[in-house]
N, C-alpha and C positions, 0 to 999 in steps of 0.2 A: 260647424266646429272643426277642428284641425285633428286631422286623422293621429290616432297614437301609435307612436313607433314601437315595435317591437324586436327583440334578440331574443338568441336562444342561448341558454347557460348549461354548460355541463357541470350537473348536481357532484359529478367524482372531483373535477380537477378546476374546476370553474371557469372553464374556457367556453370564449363566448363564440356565435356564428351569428354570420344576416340571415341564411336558411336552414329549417330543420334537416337534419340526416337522420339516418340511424345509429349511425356510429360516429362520436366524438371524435376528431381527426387527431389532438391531442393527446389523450391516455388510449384509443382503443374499444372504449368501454360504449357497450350496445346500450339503448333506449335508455339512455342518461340525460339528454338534451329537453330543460323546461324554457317552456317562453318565459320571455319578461321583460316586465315596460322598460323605456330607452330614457333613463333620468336624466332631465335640461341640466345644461353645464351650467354652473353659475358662472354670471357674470362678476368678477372684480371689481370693487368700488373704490373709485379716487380718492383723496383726502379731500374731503369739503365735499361729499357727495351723498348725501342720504342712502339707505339699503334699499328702501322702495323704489329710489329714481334706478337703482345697478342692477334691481330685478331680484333682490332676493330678498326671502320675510323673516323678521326677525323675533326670534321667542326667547322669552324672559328666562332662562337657566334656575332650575331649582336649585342649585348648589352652584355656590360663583367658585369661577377657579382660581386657586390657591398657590401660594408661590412655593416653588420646591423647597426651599430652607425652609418653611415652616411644617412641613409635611413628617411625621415620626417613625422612621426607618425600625423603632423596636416593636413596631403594632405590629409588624411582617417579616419577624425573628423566625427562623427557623424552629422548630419542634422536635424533638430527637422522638423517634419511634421504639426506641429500647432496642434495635437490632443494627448494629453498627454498620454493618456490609449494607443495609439498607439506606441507612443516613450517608452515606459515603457518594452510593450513588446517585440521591436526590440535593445534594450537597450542603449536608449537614441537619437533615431532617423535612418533613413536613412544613411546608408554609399555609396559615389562617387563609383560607380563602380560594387555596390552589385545587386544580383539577388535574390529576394523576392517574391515566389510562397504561395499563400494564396488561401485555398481550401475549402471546405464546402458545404454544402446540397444546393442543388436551389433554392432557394427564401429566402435564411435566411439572406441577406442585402452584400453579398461583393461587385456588383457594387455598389450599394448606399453608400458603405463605403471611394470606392476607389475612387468614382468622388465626394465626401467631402476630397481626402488626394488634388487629383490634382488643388483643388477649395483654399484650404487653401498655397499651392504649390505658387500658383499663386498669391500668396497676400503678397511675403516677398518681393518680390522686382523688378526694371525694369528689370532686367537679367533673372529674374526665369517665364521659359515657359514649359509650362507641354504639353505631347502630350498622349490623350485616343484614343486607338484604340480597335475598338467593332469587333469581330467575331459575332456577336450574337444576334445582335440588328442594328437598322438601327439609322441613323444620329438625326432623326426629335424622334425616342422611346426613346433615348438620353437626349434631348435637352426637351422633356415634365422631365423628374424625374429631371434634373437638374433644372429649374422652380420651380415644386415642392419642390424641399428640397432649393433652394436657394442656388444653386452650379453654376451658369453662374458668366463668368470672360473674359476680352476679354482675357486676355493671357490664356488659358483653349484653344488647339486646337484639333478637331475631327476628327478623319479619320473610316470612317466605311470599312474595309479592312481586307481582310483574307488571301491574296499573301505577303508571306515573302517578296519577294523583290518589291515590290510596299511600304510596310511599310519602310523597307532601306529606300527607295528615300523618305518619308514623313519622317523619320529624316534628312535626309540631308536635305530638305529645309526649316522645321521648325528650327530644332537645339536646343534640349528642353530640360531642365536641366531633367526632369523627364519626363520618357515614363511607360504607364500601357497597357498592352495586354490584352484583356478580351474576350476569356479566349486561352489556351494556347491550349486546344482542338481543338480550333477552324481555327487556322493557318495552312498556308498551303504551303510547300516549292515545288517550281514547277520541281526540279533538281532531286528530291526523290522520289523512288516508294513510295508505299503505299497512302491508303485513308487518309482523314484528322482525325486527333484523334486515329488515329493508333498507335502501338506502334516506328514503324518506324520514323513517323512523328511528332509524339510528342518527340523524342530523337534528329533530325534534327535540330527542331523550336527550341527548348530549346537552343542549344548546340551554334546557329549561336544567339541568344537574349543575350545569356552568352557571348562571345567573343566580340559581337558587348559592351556589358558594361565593359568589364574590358580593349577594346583597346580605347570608349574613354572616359569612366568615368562616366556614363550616369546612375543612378540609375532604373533596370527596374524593377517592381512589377508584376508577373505572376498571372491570376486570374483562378485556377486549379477546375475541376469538380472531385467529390467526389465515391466511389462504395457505393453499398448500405450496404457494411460493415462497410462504413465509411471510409476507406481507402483512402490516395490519388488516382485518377484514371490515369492508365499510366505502362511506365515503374518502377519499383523500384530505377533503376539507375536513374531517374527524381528528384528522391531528392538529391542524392549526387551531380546533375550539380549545382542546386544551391546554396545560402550559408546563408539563411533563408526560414524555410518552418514554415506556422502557419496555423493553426486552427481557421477558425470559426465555432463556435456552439451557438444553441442555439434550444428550441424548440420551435414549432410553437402554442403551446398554450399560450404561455408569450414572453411577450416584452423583455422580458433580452437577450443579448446575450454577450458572449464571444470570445475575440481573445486569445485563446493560443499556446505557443511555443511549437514547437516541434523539433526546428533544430536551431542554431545560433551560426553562426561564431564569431559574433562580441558580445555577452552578452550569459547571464542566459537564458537555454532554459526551464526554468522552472514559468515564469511572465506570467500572465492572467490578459489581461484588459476585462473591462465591460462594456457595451454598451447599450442601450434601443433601440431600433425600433422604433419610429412614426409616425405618419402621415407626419411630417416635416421632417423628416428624419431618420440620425442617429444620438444619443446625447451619449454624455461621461458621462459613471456613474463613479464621480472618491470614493462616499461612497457607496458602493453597497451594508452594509449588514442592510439599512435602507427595501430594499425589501423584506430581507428575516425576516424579524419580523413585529409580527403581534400586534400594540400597540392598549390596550385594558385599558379600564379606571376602570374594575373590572377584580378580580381574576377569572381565569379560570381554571379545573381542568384539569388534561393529557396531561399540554404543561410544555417544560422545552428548555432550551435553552443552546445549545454550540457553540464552535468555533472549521470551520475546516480549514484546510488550503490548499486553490487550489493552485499549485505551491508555494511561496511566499508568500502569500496574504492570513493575515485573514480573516476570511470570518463569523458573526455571524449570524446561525441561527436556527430556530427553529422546534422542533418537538414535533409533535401530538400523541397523541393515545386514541383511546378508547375502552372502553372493556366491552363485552355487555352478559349477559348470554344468552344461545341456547338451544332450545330441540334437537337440529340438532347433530344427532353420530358423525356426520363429520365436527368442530368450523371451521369455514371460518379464513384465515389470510388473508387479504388485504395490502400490503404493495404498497407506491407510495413515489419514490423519496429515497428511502434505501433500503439497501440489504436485501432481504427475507430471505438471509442463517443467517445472523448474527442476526436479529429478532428474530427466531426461537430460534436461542442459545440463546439469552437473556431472552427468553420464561420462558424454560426449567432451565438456570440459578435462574430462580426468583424460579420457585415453588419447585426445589431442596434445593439452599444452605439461601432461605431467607422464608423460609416457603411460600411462598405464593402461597395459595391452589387456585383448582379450576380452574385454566386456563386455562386445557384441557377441560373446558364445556363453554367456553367462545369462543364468537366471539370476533377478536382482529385487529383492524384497527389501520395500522401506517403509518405518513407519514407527509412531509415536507411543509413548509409555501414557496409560491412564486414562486414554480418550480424548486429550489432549487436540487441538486443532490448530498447527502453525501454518499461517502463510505471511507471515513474515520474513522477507528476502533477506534479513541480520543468518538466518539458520542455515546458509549453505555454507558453510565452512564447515559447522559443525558435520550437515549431512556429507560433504566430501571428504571428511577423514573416518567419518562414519563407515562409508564406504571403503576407502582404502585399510583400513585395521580390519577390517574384514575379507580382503580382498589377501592378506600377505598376515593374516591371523596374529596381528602383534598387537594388543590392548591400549588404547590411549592413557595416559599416565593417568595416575588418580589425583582427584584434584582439581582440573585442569577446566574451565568453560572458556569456549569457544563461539566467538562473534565474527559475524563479515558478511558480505557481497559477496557473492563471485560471478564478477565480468565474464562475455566469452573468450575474453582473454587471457584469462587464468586472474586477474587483477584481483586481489580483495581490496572492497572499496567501505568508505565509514559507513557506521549507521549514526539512526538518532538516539537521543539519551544512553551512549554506552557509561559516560559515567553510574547512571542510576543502575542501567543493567549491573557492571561491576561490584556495585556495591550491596547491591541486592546479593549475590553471587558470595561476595567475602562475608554475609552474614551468615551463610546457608554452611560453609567450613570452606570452600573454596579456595586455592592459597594462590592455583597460577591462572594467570589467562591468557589467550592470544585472539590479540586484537589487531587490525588496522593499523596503518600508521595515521600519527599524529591524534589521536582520542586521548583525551582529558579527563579529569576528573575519578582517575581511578582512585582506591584506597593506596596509602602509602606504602603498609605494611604486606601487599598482593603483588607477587611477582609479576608482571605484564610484558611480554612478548611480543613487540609491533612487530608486523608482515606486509610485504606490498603484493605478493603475490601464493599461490597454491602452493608453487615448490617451497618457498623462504616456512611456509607454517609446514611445510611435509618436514624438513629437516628442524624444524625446531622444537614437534613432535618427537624427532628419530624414530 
């Protein structure tokens, strides 16, 4: 008999080798590498050439295939979740059949988010019955946050369960329009080697949660633990089973948090909704960029204000700086919430192409209102007058948001979507802006200020 060829597959990223190693040469990742048989290529068969003579067998298809015009695009309608910032970023709701892995840091609110989606689930109608099953928490740890945030519903049903097939038979006797796992680490298939959270076993649980939704339709929402890279934790092939994977973020010094897309079959994987943390729960910020600006009833010098844009979504907000003279040889730069490298060239920017001396003897503190995180290259205009209104203590006029590049040549150069930014901008009170030359799409009634360079927006400031 003809010896069978074997490869080796890495379980993370699926990269194959002719010999075992230890280490995947592709991701990195240690004692990843399983054998596995070397599948015959099929041979292509002629016209006028039977499958048997080209070498391949042919089985009879339980379901023939179906021409697209005839297939009904409404059976795979979207679902609204009753939380808009949610719908926004899965692109217009829940899809019958879809698998939705939502990952992020420990304590940054995903069960409190998801036992608010099954809570609102449960209140569109007598048919719709949501099933939470906890890995990770016990029934009665459950049942206080639901209390708490005001998520109890009798159709809302509990299974504190980590046996894949125990969870099977709690769908079969519920029968629940939506099922959430939480979390997916935590499941445990009794048929498969491996510990629980392994990568074994997270490829198993996934694989059988997936097939169990798309044979009956059953929307399930995955609640994924995160590496301290941030990274989803798991297989890499873990995202490609499912057909949305999001982000949550947020940091733990501020209430804000974010769900962003990172994967979606069915929408824009580029949509960030915004969220608040409180005692009461989770709440929808659907105008978020009231957090990031700091309203003051008098002028303040060294704040200026832009728009960046997270995915889709304008975002206004503001930035600080001050600037302090030092005896110290070595000026401190403090940055919090923007980039240190682009700071620094804005630095170096000002006291090259716009005279402005001295800054190497200056201590120079920058950074954002709210917790706010730009790194969006649109924001050094604003951080460069930021700087200089602080630098010569004169207030940037009120009103006023501020977009651009800045070249090392002093250039401001366009960004993208400034029309949206702008208008976002003139809904917020906004009246002037200085922008770029040649940007489009501003509002008619907003004064606009095109600039080609640092100096052209320093005197158009005054």
């Amino acid at each position: 008999m003809a010896r069978t060829k074997t490869i080796y597959r890495c379980s993370d990223c699926s990269h194959t080798v002719a010999k075992w190693v230890g280490r995947c040469p592709e991701c990195g990742t240690w004692g990843s590498l399983d054998e596995a048989p070397v599948q015959p290529a099929a041979v292509a068969s002629r016209p006028g050439t039977s499958l048997a003579r080209a070498g391949a067998a042919a089985i009879l298809p339980t379901t023939p295939a179906t021409p697209l015009t005839r297939i009904d695009s409404k059976e795979t309608a979207a679902k609204s979740t009753g939380i808009s910032e949610l719908d926004r970023v899965l692109g217009g709701g829940i899809v019958p059949g879809s698998v939705v892995l939502l990952a992020g840091e420990p304590g940054v609110g995903k069960s409190t988010l998801l036992l608010e989606v099954v809570h609102r689930w449960a209140q569109r109608g007598a048919d719709d019955r949501s099933l939470y099953v906890t890995g990770e928490e016990s029934a009665g740890q459950v049942r206080l946050r639901a209390d708490r945030t005001g998520s109890v519903h009798e159709r809302v049903y509990l299974a504190a369960e980590s046996d894949l097939a125990t969870i099977f038979g709690h769908v079969e006797q519920v029968k629940p329009t939506l099922l959430v796992v939480d979390s997916v680490q935590t499941m445990l298939a009794a048929d498969v080697d491996g510990v629980s959270g392994g990568v074994t076993q997270v490829k198993a649980v996934t694989s059988a949660l997936t097939s169990l939704a798309k044979a009956s339709g059953i929307p399930v929402l995955l609640i994924g633990h995160v590496t301290k890279d941030g990274a989803v934790a798991g297989p890499r092939s873990l995202e490609h089973l499912v057909d949305v994977v999001l982000h949550f973020e947020g940091d733990k010094h501020s209430t804000l948090r974010m769900v962003r897309g990172i994967k979606n079959r069915f929408g824009a994987a580029e949509e960030v909704g915004c969220f608040e943390l409180t005692e009461g729960g989770i709440v929808e910020v659907s105008d978020p960029s009231g957090l990031f600006l700091q309203h003051r009833n008098e002028e303040v010098s060294g704040t200026a204000v832009t728009v960046t844009m997270d995915g889709k979504r304008p975002l206004l907000g503001e930035v600080q700086a001050l600037v302090v003279h030092t005896q110290n040889p070595s000026p401190r730069r403090a940055v919090s919430g923007l980039d240190s490298a682009r700071v620094a060239m804005v630095l170096a920017v000002l006291e090259r192409r716009c005279n402005i001396r001295n800054l190497g003897k200056c201590d120079v503190y920058a950074s954002t209102v709210g917790g706010m995180r730009i790194t969006d290259p649109s924001a050094d205009l604003a951080l460069a007058l930021a700087i200089v209104s602080a630098v010569r203590d004169q207030p940037v006029p009120p009103g006023t948001v501020l977009l651009g590049e800045v070249g090392l040549a002093g250039e401001v150069r366009r960004v993208a979507g400034a029309g949206r930014r702008l208008t976002e901008a003139h809904r917020l009170g906004f009246t002037r802006g200085v922008v770029p030359r040649n940007t489009d799409g501003a509002p008619t009634d907003m004064k606009v200020h095109e600039v080609t360079n640092l100096g052209q927006a320093l005197m158009t400031i005054g």
